[in-house]
C-alpha positions in Angstrom: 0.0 0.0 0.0 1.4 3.6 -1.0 1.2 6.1 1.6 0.6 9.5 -0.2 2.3 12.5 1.7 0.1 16.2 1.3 2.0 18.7 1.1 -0.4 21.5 1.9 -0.5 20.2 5.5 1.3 22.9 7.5 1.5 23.2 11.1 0.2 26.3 12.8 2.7 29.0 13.0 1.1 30.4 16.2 3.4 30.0 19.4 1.8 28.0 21.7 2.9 29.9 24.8 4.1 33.3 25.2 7.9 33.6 24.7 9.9 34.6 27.8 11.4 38.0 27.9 15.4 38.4 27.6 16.2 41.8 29.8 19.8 40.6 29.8 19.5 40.5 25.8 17.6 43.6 26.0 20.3 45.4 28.2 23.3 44.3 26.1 21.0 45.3 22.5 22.1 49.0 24.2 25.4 49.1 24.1 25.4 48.7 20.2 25.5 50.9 17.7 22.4 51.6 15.3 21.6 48.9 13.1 20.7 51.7 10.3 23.1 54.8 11.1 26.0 53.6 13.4 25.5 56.1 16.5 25.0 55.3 19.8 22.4 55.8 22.9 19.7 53.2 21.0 16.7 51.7 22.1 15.5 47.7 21.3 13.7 48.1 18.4 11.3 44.9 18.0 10.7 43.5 14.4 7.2 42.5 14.8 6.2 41.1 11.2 6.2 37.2 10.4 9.3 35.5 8.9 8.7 31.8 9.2 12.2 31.0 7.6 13.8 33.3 10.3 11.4 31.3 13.6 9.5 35.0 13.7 5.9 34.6 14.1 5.2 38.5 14.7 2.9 39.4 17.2 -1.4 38.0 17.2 -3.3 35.9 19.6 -2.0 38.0 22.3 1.5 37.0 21.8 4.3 39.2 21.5 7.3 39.1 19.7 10.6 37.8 21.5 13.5 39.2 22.7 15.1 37.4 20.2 14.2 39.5 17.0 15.3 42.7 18.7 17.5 45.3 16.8 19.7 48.4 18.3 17.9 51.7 16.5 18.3 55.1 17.5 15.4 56.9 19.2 14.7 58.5 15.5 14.8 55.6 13.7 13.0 53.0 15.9 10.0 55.9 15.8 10.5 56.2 11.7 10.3 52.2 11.6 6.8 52.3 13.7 5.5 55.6 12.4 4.3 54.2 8.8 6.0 56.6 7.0 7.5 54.8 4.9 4.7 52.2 4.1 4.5 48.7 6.7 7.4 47.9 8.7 8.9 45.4 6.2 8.9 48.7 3.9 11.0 50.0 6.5 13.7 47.6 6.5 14.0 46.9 2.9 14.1 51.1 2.4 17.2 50.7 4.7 18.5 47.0 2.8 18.5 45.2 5.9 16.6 41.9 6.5 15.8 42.6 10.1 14.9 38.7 10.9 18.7 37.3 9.7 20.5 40.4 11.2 18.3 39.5 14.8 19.6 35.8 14.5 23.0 36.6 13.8 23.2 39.5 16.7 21.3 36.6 18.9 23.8 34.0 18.4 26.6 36.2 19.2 25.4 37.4 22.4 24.2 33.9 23.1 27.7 32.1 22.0 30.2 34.2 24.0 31.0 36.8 27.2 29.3 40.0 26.9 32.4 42.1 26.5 33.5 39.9 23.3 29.7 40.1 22.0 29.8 43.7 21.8 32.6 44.0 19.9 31.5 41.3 17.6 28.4 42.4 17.1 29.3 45.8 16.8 31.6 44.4 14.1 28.8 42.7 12.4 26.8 45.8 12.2 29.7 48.0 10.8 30.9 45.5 8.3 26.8 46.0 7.1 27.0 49.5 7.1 30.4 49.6 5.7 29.2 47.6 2.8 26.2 50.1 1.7 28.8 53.7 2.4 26.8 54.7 5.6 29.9 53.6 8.1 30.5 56.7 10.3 34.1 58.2 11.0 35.7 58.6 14.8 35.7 62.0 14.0 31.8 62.2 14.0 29.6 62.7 17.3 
């Protein structure tokens, strides 16, 4: 007998339980620079759309998003990213080319994977190498 496997069975995205909150996570996020323009004195910025790839199943069903998918923005840009100014939050990530869900994992790993003092520098490494890449790396010189 031939066992027929349907592929438009998928499980429901929706987190069963509420995710636990991070405040170390969320204390180290401010001592990083801005994800978008490289200065400091940021706030945890939470991505709160759906990434299923990335384990980001935004916020619904009274949920709310983890620890996990938060980003160092400045005070100016984490109110631009929430103001709908630029169209849905994913419009404000892809107007600043970055995928907020793989930047969270990678800054999550880091902090998870080493000492805090060698998790700020490599992930403030991992954030200038991004903003090196598209010209918007600030110089010492600038405040």
């Amino acid at each position: 007998m031939a066992f027929r496997i349907a592929n438009s069975i998928r499980p429901d995205p929706t987190p069963a339980r509420r995710p636990a909150k991070k405040p170390a996570y969320l204390a180290f996020i401010h001592h990083l620079p801005c994800a978008v323009s490289g200065v400091y004195g940021v706030q945890a910025a939470h991505v709160s759309y759906t990434s299923q790839w990335h384990g980001a199943y935004g916020r619904g069903k009274g949920t709310k998003v983890p620890d996990r998918f938060a980003l160092p923005l400045s005070p100016s840009e984490h109110a631009l990213q929430h103001s709908g100014k630029l169209g849905s939050e994913r419009d404000y990530w892809a107007s600043k080319g970055i995928d907020p869900h793989e930047l969270a994992n990678a800054l999550w790993g880091v902090f998870c994977d080493f000492d805090e003092a060698e998790a700020i520098v490599r992930c403030t490494a991992i954030i200038n190498q991004r903003l090196a890449s598209v010209g918007a790396l600030r110089s010492r010189d600038e405040v």
